[in-house]
Backbone of each chain as ProteinMPNN parsed JSONL, in Angstrom:
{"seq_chain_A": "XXXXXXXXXXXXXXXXXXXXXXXXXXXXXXXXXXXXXXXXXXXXXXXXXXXXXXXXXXXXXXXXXXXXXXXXXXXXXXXXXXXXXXXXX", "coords_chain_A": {"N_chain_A": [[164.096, 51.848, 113.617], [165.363, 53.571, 115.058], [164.355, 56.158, 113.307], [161.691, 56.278, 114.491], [161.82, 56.635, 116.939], [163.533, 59.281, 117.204], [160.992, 60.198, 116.042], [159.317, 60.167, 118.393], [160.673, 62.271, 120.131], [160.813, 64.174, 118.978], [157.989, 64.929, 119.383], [157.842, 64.863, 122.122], [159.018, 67.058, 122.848], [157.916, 68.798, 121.425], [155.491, 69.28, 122.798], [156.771, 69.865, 124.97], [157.644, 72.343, 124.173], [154.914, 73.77, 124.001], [154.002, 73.97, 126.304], [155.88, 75.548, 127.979], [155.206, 77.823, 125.717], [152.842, 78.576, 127.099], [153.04, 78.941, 129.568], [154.251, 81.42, 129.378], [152.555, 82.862, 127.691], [150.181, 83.288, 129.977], [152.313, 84.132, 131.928], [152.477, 85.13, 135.235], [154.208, 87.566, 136.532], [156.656, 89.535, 135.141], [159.343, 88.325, 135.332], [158.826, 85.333, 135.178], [157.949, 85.357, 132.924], [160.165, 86.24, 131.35], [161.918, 83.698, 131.937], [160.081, 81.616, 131.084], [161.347, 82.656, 128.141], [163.655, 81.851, 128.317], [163.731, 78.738, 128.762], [162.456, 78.206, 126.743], [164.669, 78.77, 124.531], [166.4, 76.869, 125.036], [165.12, 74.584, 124.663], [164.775, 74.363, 121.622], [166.787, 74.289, 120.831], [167.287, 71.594, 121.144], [165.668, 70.377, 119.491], [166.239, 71.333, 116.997], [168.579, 69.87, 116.647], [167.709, 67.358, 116.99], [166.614, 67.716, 114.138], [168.645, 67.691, 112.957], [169.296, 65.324, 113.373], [167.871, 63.663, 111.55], [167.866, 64.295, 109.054], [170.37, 63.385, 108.898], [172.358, 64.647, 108.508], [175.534, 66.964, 109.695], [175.052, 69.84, 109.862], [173.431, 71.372, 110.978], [174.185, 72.235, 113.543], [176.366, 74.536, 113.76], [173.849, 76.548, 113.537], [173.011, 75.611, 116.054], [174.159, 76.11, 117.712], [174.596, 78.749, 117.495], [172.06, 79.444, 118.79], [172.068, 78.874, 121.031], [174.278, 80.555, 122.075], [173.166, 83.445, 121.298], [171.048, 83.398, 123.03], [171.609, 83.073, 125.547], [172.928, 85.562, 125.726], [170.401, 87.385, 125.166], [169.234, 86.579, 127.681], [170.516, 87.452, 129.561], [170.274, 90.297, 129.071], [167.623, 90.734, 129.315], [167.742, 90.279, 132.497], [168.984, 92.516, 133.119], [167.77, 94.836, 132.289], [165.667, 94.407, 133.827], [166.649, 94.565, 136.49], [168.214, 96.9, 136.798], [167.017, 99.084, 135.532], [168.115, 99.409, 132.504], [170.218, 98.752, 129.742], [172.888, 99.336, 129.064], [174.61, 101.109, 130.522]], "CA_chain_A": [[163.872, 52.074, 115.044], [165.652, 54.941, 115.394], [163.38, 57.049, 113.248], [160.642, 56.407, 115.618], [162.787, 57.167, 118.498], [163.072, 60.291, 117.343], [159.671, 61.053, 115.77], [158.514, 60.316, 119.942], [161.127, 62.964, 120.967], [160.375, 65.235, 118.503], [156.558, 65.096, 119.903], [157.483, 65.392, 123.992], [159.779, 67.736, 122.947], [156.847, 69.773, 120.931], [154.594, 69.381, 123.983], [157.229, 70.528, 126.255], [157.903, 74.158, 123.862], [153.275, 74.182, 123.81], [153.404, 74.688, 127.678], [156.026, 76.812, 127.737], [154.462, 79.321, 125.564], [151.396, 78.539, 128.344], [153.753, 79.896, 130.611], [154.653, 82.579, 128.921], [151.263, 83.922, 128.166], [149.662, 83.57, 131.262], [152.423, 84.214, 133.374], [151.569, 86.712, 136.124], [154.61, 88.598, 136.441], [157.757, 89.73, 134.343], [160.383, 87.344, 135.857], [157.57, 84.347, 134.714], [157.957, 85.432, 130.934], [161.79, 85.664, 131.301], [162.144, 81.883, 132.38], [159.82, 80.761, 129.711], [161.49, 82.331, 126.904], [165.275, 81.031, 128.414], [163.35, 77.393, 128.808], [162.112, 77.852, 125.205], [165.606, 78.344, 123.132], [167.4, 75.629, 125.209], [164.436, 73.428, 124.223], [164.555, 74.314, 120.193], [168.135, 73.804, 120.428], [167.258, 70.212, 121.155], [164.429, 70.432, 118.069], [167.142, 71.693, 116.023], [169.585, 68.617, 116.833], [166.752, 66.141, 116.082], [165.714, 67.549, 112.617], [169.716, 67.114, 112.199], [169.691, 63.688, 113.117], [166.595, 62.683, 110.908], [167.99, 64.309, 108.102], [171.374, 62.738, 108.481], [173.6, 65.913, 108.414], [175.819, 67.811, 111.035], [175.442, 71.002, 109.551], [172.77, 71.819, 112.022], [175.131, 71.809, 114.502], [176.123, 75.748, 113.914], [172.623, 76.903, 113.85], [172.321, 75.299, 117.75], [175.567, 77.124, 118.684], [174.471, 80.164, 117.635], [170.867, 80.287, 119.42], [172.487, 78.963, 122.402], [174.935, 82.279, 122.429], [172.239, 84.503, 121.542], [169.913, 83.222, 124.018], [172.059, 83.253, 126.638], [173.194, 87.215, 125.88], [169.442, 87.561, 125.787], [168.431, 86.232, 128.935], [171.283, 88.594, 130.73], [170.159, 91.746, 128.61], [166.241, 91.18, 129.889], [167.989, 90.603, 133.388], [169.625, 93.424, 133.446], [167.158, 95.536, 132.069], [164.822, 94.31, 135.007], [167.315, 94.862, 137.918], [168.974, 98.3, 136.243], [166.052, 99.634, 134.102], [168.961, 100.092, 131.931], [170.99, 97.673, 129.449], [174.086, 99.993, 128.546], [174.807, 102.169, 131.762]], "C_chain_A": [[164.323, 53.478, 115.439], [164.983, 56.454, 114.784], [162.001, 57.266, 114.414], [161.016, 57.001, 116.748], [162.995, 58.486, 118.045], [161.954, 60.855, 116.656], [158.922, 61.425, 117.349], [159.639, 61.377, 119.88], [160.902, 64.427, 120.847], [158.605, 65.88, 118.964], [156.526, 65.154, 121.447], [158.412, 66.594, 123.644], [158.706, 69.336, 122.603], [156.033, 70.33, 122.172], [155.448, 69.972, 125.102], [157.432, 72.444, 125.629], [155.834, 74.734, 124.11], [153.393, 74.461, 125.38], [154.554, 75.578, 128.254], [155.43, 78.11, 127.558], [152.811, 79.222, 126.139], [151.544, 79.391, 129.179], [154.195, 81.409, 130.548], [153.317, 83.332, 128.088], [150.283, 84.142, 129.182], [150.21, 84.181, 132.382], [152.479, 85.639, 133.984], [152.456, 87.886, 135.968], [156.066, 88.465, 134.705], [158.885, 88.758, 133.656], [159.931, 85.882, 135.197], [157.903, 84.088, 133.041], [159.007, 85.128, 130.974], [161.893, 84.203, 131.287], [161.811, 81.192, 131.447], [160.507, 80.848, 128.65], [163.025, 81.763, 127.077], [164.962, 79.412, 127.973], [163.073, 77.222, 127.2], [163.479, 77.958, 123.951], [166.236, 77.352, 123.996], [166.208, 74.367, 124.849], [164.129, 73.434, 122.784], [165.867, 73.98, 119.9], [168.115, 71.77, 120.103], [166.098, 69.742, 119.921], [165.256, 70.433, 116.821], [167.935, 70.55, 115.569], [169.073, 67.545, 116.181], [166.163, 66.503, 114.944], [167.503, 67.303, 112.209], [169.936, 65.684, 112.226], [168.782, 62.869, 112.12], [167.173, 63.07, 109.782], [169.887, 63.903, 107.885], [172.566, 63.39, 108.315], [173.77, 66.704, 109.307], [175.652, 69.067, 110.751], [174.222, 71.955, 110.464], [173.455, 72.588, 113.007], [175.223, 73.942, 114.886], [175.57, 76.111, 114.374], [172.349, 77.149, 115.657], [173.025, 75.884, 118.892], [175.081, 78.598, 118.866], [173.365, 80.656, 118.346], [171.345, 79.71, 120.566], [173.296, 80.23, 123.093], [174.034, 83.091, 122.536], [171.137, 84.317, 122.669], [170.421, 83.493, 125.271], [172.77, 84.767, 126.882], [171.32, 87.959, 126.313], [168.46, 87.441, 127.024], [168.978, 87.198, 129.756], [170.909, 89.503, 130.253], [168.457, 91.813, 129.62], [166.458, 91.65, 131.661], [168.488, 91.804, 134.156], [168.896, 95.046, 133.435], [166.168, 95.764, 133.468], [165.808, 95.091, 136.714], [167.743, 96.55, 137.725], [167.742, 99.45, 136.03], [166.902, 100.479, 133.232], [169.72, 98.818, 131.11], [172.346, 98.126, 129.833], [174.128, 100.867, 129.249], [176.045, 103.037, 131.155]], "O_chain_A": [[163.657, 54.314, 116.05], [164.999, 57.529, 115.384], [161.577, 58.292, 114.944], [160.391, 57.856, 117.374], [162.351, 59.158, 118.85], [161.909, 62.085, 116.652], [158.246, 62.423, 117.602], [159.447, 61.513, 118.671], [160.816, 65.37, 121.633], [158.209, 67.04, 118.844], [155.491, 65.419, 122.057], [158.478, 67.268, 124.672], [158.694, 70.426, 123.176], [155.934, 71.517, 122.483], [154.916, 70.516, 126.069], [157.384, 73.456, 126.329], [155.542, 75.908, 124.342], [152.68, 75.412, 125.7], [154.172, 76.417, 129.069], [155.175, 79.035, 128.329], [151.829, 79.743, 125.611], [150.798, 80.285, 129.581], [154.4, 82.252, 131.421], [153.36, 84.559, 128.005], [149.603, 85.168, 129.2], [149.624, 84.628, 133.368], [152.512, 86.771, 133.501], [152.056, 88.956, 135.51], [156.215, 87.693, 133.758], [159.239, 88.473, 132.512], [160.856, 85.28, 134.653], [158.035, 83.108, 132.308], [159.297, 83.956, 130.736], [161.948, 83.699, 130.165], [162.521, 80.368, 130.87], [160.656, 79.847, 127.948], [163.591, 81.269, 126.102], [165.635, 78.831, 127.122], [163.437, 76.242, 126.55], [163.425, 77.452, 122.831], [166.934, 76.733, 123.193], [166.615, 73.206, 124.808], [163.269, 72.62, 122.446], [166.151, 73.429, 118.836], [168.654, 71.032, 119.278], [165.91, 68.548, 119.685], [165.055, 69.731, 115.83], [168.023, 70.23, 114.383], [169.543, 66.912, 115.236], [165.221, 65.816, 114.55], [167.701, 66.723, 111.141], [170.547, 64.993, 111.411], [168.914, 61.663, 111.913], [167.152, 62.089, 109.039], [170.508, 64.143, 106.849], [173.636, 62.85, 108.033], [172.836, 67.264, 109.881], [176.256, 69.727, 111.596], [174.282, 73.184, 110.501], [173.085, 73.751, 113.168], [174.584, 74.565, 115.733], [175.819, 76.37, 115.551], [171.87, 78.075, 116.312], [172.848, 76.09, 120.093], [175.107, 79.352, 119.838], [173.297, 81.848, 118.645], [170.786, 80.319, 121.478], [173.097, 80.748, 124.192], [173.831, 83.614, 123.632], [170.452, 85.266, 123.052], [169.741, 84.118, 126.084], [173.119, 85.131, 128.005], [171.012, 88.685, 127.259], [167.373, 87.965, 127.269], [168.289, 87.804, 130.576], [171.106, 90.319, 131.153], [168.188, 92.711, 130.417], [165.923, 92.61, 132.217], [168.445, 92.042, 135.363], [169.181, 96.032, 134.115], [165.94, 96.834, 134.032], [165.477, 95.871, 137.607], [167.503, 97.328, 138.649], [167.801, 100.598, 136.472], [166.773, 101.691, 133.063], [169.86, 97.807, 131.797], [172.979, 97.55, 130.717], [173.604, 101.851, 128.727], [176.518, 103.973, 131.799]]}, "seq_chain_B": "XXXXXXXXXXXXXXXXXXXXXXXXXXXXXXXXXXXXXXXXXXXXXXXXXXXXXXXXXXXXXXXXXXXXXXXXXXXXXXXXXXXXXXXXXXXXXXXXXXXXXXXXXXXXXXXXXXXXXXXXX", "coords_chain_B": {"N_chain_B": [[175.252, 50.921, 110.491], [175.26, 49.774, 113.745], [173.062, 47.394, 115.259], [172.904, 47.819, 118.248], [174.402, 50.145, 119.098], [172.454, 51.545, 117.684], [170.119, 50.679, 119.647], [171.016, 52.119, 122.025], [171.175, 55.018, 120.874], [168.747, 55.659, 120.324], [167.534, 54.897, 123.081], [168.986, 57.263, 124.617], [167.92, 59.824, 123.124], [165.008, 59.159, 123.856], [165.078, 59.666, 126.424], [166.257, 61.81, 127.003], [164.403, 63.456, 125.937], [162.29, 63.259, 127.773], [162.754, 64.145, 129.902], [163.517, 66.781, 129.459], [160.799, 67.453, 128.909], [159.275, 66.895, 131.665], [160.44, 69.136, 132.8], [159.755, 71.37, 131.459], [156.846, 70.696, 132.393], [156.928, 71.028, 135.103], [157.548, 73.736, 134.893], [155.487, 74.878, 133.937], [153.239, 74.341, 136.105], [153.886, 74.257, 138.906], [153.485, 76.44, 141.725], [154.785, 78.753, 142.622], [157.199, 81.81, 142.164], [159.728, 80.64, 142.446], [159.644, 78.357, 142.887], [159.3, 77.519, 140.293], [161.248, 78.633, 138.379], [163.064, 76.852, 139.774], [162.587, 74.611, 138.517], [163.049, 74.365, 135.736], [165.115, 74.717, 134.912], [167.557, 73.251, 135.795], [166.352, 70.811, 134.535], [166.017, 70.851, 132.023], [168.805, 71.352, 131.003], [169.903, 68.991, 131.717], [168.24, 67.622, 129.796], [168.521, 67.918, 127.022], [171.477, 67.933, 127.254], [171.595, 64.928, 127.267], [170.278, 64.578, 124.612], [172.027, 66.088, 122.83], [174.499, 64.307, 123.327], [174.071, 61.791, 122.463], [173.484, 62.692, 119.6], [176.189, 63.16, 119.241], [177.44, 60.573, 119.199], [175.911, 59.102, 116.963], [176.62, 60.819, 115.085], [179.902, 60.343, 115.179], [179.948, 57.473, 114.78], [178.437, 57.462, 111.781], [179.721, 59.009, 110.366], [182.584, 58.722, 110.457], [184.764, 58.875, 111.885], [185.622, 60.785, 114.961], [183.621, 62.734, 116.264], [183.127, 66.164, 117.561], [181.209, 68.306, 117.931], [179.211, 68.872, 119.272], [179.84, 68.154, 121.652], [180.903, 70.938, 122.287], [178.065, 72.92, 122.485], [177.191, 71.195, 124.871], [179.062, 72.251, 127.161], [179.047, 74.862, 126.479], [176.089, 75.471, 127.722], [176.187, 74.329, 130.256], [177.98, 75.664, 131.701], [176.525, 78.371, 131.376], [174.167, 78.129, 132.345], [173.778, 77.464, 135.241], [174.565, 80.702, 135.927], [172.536, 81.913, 134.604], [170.58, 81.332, 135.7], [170.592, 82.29, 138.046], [170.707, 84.988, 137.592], [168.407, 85.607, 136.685], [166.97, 85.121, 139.154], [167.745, 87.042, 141.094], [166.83, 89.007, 139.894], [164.547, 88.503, 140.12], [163.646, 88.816, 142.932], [164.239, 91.376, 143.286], [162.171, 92.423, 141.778], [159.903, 91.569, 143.716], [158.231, 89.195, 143.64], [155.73, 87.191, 144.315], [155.54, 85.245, 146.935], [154.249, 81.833, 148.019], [152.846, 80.693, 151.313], [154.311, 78.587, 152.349], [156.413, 78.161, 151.181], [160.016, 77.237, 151.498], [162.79, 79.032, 153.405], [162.504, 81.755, 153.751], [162.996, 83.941, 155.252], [165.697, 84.447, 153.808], [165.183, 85.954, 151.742], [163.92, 88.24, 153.002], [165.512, 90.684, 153.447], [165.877, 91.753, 150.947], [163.564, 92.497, 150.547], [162.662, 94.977, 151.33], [163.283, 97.083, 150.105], [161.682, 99.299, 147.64], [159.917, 98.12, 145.199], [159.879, 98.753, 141.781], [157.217, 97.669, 140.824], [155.688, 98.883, 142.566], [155.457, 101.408, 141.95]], "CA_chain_B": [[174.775, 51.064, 112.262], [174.814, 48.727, 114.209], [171.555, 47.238, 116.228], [173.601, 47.837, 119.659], [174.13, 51.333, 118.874], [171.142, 52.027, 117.536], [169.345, 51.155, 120.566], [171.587, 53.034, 122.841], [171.179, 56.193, 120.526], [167.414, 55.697, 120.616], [167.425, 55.241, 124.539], [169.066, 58.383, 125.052], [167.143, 60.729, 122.864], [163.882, 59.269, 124.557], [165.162, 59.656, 127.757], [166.612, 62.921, 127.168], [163.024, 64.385, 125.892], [161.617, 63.168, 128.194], [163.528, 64.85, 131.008], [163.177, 68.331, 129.038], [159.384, 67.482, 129.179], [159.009, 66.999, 133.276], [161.099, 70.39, 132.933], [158.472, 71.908, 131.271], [155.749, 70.716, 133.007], [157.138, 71.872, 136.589], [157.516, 75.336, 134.824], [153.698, 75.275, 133.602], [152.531, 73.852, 136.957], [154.508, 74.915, 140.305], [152.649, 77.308, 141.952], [155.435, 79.784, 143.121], [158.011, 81.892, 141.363], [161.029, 80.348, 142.79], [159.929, 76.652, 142.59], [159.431, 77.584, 138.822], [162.894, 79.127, 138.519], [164.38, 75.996, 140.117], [162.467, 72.691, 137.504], [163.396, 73.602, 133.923], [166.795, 75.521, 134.747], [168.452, 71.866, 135.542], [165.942, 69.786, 134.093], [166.149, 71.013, 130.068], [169.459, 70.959, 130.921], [169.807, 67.648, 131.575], [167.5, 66.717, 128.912], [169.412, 68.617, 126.304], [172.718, 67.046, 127.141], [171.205, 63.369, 126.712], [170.12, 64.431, 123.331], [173.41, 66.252, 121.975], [175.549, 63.017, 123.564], [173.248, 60.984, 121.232], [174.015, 63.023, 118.287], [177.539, 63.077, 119.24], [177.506, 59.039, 118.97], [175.381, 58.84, 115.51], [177.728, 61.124, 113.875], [181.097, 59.537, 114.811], [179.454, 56.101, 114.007], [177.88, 57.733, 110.823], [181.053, 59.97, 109.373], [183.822, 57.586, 110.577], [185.441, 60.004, 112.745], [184.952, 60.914, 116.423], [182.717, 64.056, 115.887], [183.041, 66.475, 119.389], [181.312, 69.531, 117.644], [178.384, 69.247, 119.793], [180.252, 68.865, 123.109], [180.786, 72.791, 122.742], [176.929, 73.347, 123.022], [176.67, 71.117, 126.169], [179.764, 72.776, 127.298], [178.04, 76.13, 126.932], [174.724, 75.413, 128.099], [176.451, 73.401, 131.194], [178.295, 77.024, 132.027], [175.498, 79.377, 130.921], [172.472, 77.898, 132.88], [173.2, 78.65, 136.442], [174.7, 81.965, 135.532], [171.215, 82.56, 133.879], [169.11, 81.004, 136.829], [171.266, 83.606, 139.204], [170.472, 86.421, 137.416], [166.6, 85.795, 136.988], [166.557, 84.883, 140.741], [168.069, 88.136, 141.341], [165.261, 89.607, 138.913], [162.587, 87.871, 140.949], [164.249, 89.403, 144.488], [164.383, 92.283, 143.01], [160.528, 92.634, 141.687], [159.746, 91.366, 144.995], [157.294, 88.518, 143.338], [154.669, 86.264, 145.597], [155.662, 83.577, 147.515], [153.318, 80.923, 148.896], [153.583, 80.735, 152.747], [155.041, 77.166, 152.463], [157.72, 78.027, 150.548], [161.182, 77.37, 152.5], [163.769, 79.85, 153.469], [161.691, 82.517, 153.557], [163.894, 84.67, 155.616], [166.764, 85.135, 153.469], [164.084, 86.505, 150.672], [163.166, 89.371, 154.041], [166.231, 91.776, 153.024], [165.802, 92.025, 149.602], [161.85, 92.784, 149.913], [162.685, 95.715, 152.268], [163.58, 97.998, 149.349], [160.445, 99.505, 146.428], [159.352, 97.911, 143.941], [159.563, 98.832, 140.115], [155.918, 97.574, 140.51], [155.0, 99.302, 143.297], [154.546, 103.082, 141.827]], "C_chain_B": [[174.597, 50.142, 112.748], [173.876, 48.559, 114.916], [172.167, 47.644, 117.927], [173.324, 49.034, 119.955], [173.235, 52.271, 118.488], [170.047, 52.244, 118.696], [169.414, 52.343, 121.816], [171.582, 54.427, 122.421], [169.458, 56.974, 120.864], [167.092, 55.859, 122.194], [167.605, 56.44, 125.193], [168.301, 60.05, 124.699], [166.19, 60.396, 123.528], [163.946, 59.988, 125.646], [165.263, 61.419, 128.082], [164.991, 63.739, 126.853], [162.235, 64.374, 126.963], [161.932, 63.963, 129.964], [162.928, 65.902, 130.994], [161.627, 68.108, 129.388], [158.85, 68.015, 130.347], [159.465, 68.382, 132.796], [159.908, 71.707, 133.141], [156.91, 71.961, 132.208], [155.811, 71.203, 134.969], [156.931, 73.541, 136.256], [155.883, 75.667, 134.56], [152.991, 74.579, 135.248], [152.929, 74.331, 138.64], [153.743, 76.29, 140.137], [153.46, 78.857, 142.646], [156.325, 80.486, 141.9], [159.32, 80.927, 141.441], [161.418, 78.905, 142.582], [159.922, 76.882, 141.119], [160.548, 77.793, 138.312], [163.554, 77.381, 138.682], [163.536, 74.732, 139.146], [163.078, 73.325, 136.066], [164.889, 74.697, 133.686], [168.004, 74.091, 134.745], [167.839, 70.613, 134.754], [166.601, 69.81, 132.233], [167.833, 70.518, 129.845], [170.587, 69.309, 130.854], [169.313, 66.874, 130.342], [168.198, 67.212, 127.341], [170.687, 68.233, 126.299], [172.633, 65.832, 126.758], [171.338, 63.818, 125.027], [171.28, 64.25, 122.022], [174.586, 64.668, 122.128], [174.644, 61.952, 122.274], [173.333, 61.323, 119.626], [175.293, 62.88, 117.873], [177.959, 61.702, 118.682], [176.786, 58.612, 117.568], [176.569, 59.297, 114.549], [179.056, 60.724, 114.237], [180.658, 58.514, 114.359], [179.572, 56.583, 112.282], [179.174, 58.259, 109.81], [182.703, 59.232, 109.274], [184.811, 58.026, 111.165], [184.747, 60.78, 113.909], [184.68, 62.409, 116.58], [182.188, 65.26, 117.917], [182.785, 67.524, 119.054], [179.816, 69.731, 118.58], [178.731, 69.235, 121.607], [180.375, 70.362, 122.967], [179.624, 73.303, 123.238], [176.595, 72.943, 124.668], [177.752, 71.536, 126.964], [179.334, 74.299, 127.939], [176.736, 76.252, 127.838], [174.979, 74.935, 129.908], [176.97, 75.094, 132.26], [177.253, 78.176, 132.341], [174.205, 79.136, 132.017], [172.303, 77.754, 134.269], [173.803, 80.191, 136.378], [173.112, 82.642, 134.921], [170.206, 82.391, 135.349], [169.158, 82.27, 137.992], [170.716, 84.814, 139.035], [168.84, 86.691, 137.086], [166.192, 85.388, 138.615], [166.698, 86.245, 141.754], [167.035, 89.353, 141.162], [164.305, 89.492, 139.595], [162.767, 88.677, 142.37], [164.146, 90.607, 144.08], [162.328, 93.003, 142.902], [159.375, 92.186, 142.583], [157.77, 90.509, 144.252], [156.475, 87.671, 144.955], [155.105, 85.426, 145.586], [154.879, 83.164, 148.594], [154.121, 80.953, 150.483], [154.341, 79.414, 153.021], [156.306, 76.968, 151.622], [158.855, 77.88, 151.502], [162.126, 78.498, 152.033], [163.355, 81.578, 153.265], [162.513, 83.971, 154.128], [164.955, 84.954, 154.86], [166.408, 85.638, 152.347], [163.707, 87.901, 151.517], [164.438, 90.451, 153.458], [166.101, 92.767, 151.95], [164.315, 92.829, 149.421], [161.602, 93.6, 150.998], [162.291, 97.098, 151.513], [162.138, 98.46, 148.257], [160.524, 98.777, 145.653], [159.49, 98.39, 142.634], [158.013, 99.15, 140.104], [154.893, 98.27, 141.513], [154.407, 101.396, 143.186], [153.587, 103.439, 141.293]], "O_chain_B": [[173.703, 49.424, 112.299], [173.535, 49.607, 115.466], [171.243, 47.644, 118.74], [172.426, 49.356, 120.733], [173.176, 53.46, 118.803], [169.34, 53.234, 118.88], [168.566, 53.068, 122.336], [171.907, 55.24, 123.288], [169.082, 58.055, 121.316], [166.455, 56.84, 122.575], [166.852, 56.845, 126.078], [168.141, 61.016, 125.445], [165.995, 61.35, 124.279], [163.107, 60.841, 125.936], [164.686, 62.093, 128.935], [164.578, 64.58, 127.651], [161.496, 65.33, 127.198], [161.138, 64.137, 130.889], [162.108, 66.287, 131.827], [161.274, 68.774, 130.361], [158.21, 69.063, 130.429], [158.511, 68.891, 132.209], [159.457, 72.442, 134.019], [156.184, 72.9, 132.537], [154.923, 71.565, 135.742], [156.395, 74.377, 136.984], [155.274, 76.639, 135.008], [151.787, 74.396, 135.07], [152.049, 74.726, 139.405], [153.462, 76.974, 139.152], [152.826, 79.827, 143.061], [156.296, 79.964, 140.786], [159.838, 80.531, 140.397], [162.478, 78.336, 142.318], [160.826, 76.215, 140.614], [160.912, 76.859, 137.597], [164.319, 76.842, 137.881], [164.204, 73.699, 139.188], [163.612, 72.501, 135.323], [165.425, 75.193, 132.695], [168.965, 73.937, 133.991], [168.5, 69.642, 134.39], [167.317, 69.059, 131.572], [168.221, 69.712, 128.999], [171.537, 68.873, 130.203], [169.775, 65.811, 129.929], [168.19, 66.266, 126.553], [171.161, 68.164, 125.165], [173.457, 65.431, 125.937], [172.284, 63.478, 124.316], [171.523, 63.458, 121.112], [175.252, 64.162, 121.225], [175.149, 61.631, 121.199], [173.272, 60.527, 118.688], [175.681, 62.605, 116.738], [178.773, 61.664, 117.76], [177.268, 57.589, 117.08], [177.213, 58.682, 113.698], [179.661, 60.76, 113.166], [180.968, 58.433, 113.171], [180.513, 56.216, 111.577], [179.409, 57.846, 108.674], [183.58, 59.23, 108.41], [185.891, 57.485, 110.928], [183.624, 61.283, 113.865], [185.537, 63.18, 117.011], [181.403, 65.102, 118.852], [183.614, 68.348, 119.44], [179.331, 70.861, 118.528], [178.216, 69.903, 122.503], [179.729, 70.979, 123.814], [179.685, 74.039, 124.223], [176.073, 73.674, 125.509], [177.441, 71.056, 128.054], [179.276, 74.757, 129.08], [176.55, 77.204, 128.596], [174.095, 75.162, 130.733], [176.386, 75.479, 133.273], [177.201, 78.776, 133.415], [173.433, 80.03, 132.363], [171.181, 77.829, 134.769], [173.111, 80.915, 137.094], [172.83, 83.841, 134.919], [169.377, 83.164, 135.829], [168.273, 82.911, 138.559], [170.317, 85.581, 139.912], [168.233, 87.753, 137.224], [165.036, 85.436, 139.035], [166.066, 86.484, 142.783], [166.617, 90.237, 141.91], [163.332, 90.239, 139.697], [161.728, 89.169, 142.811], [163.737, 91.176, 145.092], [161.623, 93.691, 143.64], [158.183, 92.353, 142.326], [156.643, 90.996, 144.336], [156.722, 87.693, 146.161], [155.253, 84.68, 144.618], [154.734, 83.706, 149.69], [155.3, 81.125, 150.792], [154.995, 79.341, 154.061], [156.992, 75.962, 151.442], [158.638, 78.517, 152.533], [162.313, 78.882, 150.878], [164.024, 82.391, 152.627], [162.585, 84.964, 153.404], [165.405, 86.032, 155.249], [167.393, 85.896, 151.655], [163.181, 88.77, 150.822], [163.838, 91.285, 152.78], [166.164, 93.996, 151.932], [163.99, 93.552, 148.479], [160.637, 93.348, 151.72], [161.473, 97.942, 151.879], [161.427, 97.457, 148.201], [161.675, 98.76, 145.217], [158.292, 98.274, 142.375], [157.48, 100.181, 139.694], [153.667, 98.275, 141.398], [153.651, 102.166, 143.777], [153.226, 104.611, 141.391]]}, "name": "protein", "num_of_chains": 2, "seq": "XXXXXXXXXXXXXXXXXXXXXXXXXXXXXXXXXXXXXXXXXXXXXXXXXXXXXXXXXXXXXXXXXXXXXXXXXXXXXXXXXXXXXXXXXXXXXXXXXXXXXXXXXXXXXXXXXXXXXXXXXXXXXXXXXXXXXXXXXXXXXXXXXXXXXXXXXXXXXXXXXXXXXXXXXXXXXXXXXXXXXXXXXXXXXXXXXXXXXXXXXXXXXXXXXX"}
């Protein structure tokens, strides 16, 4: 049961990163792209988690730490770039 | 494993994808910047904490020891994700994006969209 349970999560989870990157090539402006690609590593983090739980080992675990840090330095560097037009003043 | 726990691990990953999903689909579908900004900044989040609490509960079950290495992520992510929404909302005020005339609060958006543009040279 619980494989199934997550083979479905792993498949709304897929469908939720496919309109994402919808969002993020259509969208109109700048700010648009930003959002998608923040929305897209906090939603592989959760991709990441469930290929650790199917395969039965925490060693994932790292991995989900570390694109949560980097994602979240990256979301403030694009921000900053946008508001500044500058990272490193 | 027991069948108890099993279902309760299963319940929460569904639930939790299925959260992140809606998330998603407000961000591919809202027709403004700002309503876009505000569905998959608390939703993922939400749906992303279900999941990790669900992993959290397999692997103490599973290892035999009460396993709290994924509270740090929802920890972070719990911290991190209006600090992030702030500073792309700031971004959006700043690049002085389109908002529908039915958007609310429209006035405290008039200060900010006094100043040029980036996009306007």
């Amino acid at each position: 049961m619980l494989s199934y349970a997550i083979l479905i999560s792993c498949g709304l989870i897929g469908c939720a990163l496919a309109l994402n990157a919808w969002r993020l090539i259509i969208g109109p402006t700048t700010p648009d792209r930003i959002i998608a690609v923040d929305t897209m590593y906090i939603n592989s983090i959760a991709l990441i988690i469930l290929l650790g739980l199917y395969q039965g080992s925490p060693s994932y675990y790292e991995g989900a730490l570390l694109i949560a840090l980097l994602g979240f330095v990256s979301t403030s560097a694009f921000c900053k770039y946008l508001l500044r037009g500058d990272i490193i003043e | 494993m027991s069948v108890f726990l099993e279902i309760v691990v299963s319940i929460l990953l569904v639930l939790g994808s299925i959260v992140t999903l809606i998330g998603s689909i407000g961000l591919a579908k809202f027709p403004d910047y700002f309503t876009r900004l505000h569905a998959p900044t608390k939703a993922s989040t939400v749906g992303v904490g279900c999941i990790l609490i669900a992993s959290m509960i397999f692997f103490s079950v599973e290892l035999g020891h009460v396993n709290l290495k994924e509270a740090l992520i929802s920890i972070f992510l719990l911290i991190t994700a209006p600090v992030a929404a702030h500073m792309l909302a700031k971004a959006g005020l700043h690049y002085k994006v389109n908002m529908k005339e039915n958007t609310q609060n429209q006035h405290l958006a008039k200060k900010a969209y006094l100043h040029k543009s980036p996009d306007d040279e």
